[in-house]
C-alpha positions in Angstrom: -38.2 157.1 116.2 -40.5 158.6 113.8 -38.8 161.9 113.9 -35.5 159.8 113.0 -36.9 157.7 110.0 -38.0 161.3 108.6 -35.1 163.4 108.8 -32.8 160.3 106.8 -35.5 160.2 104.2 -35.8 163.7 103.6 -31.3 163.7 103.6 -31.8 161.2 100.9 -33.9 163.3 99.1 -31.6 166.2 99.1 -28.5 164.3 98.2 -30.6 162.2 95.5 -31.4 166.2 93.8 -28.1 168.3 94.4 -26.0 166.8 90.9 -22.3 165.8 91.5 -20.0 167.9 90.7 -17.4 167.4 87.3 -13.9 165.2 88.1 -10.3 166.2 86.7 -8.9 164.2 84.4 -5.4 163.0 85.4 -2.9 161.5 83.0 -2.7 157.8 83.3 0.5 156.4 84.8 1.2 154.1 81.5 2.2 157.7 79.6 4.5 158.5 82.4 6.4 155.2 81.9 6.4 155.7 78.2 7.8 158.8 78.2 10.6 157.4 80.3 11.2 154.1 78.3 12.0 156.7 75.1 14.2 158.8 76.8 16.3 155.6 78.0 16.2 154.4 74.4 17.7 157.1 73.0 20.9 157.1 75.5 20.8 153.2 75.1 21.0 153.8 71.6 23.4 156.5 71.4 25.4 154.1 74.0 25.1 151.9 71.4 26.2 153.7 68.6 29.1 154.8 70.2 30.1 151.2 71.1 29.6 150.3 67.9 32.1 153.2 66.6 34.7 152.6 68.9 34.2 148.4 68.3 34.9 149.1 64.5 37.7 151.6 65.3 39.5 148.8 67.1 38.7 146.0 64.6 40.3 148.5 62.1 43.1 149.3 64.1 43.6 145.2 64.6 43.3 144.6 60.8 45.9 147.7 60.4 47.9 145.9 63.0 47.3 142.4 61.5 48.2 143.6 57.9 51.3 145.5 59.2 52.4 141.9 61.2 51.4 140.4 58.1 53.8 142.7 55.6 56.5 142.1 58.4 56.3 138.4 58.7 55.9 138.4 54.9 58.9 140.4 54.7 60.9 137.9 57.5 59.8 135.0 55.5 61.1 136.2 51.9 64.4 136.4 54.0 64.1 132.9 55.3 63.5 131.7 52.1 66.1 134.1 49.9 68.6 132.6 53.3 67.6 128.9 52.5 67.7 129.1 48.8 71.5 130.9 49.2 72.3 127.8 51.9 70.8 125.1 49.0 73.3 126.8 47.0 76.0 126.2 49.4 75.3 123.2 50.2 75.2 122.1 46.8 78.6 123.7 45.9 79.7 121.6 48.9 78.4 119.0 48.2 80.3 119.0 44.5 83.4 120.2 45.8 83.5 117.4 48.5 82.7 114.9 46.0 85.4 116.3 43.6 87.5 116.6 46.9 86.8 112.8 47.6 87.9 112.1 43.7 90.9 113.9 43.7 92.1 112.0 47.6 91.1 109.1 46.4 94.1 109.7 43.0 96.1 110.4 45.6 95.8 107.5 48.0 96.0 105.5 44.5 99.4 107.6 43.4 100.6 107.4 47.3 100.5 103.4 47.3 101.8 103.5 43.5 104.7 105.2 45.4 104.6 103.1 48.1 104.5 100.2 46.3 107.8 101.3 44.4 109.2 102.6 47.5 108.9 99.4 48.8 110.8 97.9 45.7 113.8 100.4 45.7 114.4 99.4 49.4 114.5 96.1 48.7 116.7 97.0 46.1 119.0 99.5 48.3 119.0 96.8 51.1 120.5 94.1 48.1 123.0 96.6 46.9 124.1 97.5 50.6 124.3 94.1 51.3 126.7 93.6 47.9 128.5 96.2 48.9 128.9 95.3 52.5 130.2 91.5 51.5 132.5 93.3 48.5 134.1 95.5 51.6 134.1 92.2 54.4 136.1 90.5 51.4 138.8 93.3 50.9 139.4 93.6 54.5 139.9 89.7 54.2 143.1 90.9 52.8 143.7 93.1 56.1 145.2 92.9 59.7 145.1 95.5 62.3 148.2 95.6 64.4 148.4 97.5 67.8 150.8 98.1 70.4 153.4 99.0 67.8 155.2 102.2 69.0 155.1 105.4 66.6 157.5 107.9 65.9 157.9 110.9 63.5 158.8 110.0 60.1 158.5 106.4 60.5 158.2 103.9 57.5 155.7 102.1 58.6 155.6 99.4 55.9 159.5 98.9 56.8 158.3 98.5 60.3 155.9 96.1 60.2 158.1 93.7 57.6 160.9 94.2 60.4 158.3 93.1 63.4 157.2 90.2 61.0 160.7 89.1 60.1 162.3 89.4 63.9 159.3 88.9 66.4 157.1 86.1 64.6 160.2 84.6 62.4 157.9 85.0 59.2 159.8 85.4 55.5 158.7 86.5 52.3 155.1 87.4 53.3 153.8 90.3 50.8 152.5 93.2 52.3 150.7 95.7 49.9 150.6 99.0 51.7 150.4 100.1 55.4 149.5 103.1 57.1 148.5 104.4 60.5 144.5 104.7 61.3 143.0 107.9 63.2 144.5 111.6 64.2 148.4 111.4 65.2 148.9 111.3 69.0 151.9 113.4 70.6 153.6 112.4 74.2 152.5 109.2 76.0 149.0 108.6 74.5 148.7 105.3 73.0 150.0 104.8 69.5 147.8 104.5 66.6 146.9 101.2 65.1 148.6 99.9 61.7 146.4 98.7 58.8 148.4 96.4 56.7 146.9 95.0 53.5 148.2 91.6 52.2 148.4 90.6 48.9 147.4 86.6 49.7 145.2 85.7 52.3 146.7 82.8 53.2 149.3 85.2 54.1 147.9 87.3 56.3 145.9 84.1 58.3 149.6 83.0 58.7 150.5 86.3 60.3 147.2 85.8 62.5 147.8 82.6 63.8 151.2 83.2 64.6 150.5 86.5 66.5 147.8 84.5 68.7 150.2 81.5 69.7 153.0 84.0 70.7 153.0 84.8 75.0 154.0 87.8 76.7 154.2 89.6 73.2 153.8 93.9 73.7 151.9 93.7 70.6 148.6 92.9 68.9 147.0 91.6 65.9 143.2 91.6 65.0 140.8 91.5 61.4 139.7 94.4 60.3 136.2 94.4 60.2 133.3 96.4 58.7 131.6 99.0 61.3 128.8 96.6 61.2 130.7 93.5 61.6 132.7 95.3 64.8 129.6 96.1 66.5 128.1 92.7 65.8 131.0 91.4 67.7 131.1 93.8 70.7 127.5 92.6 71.2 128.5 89.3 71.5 131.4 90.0 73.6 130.2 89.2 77.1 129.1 85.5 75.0 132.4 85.0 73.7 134.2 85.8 76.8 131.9 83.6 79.2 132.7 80.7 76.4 136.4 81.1 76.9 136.2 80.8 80.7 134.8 78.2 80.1 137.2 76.4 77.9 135.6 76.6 74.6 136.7 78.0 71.6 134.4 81.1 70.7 135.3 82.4 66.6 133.5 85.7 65.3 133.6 85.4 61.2 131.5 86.8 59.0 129.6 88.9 61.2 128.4 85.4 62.9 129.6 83.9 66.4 130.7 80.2 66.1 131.3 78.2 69.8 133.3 75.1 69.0 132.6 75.3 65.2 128.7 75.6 65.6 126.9 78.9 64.8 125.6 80.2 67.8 121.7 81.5 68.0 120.4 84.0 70.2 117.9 82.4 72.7 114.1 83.7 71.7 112.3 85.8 74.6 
């Protein structure tokens, strides 16, 4: 035990006088990292720069894009506007050649029912005059009888004629017959002879005449007024009256272009 305790003491000892020997010094770990951190800085920064470069080139290049849109929509609106101001223009030479337009119709419509108006007048006045005329020619053919049924031959006299018909047939003297002649185109072989219109100098005359060729039966002749073109085609509209009136024993008379039954003037029923 002794022998133990002595030999520790006596290692002490020994260690306590033998000096330690010098230690290396090593770089610290915090340089390391800073050496590191600057290295990254730079690219980061260089990485910057460069983002930075190519970030203005395309601003630039936008503001050259923007300013080149710009000149062209500058450029479409001038048009839009030089097209708008020529359409005002238009529109405005239009508008004062409408309204002058409208003016000038308007002289027209005026002058058109002027015309109108006298149009209007001169018909009124052509209807009066073809009415005077058409009495002036119903009261000359007063004065004429249209005889049929006579027969024709070449050469004939026909005035003669109808004085010898007169004188033999309806046992009529002195009546005064002004002219007469055959109406329409000569026939030739067994057509139907033309009718005779014979003009009388006194009406009372040729009523005589008439009324005698009416009351005669079985006669191979006839005698009828000569009426206007509008008085004949008066009476062939009233034909199917007047014949229905005489089957029926009445006495149907067309004068004047109006139809009489029994003496009264007859009226077309209204639809």
């Amino acid at each position: 035990m002794s022998a133990t305790r002595a030999k520790s003491k006596q290692i002490s000892e020994t260690t306590e006088a033998t000096p330690m020997p010098r230690q290396l010094k090593v770089p610290a770990t915090t340089d390391l990292r800073t050496d590191t951190s600057s290295s990254e800085i730079k690219a980061l920064r260089k990485d910057l720069k460069e983002m930075f470069v190519d970030i203005n080139k395309r601003i630039e290049d936008g503001i050259s894009s923007i300013k080149s849109n710009q000149q062209v929509l500058i450029e479409r609106i001038t048009k839009v506007e030089e097209t708008q101001r020529i359409m005002d223009q238009s529109l405005e030479y239009y508008t004062t050649s409408t309204t002058e337009n409208q003016a000038s119709v308007s002289r027209l419509n005026t002058r058109i029912d002027n015309i109108e108006t006298e149009l209007k007048e001169k018909n009124k006045q052509i209807s009066n005059l073809e009415g005077d005329i058409h009495r002036m020619e119903r009261y000359s053919r007063g004065f004429n009888l249209r005889f049929g049924g006579i027969n024709e031959e070449e050469n004939e006299n026909t005035l003669d004629k109808l004085n010898t018909l007169i004188s033999d047939k309806l046992h009529l003297k002195d009546i005064n017959i002004e002219n007469a002649h055959r109406t329409g185109k000569q026939t030739r072989g067994d057509q139907k002879p033309r009718q005779i219109i014979a003009k009388f100098i006194y009406r009372p005359e040729r009523n005589e005449v008439l009324k005698k060729v009416k009351s005669l039966k079985n006669k191979d002749f006839y005698a009828m007024e000569d009426l206007t073109a509008a008085d004949a085609k008066k009476k062939r509209e009233y034909r199917d009256i007047m014949l229905k009136a005489y089957n029926e024993g009445r006495h149907p008379v067309f004068r004047n272009g109006s139809l009489y039954i029994d003496g009264r003037l007859y009226r077309e029923p209204t639809k």
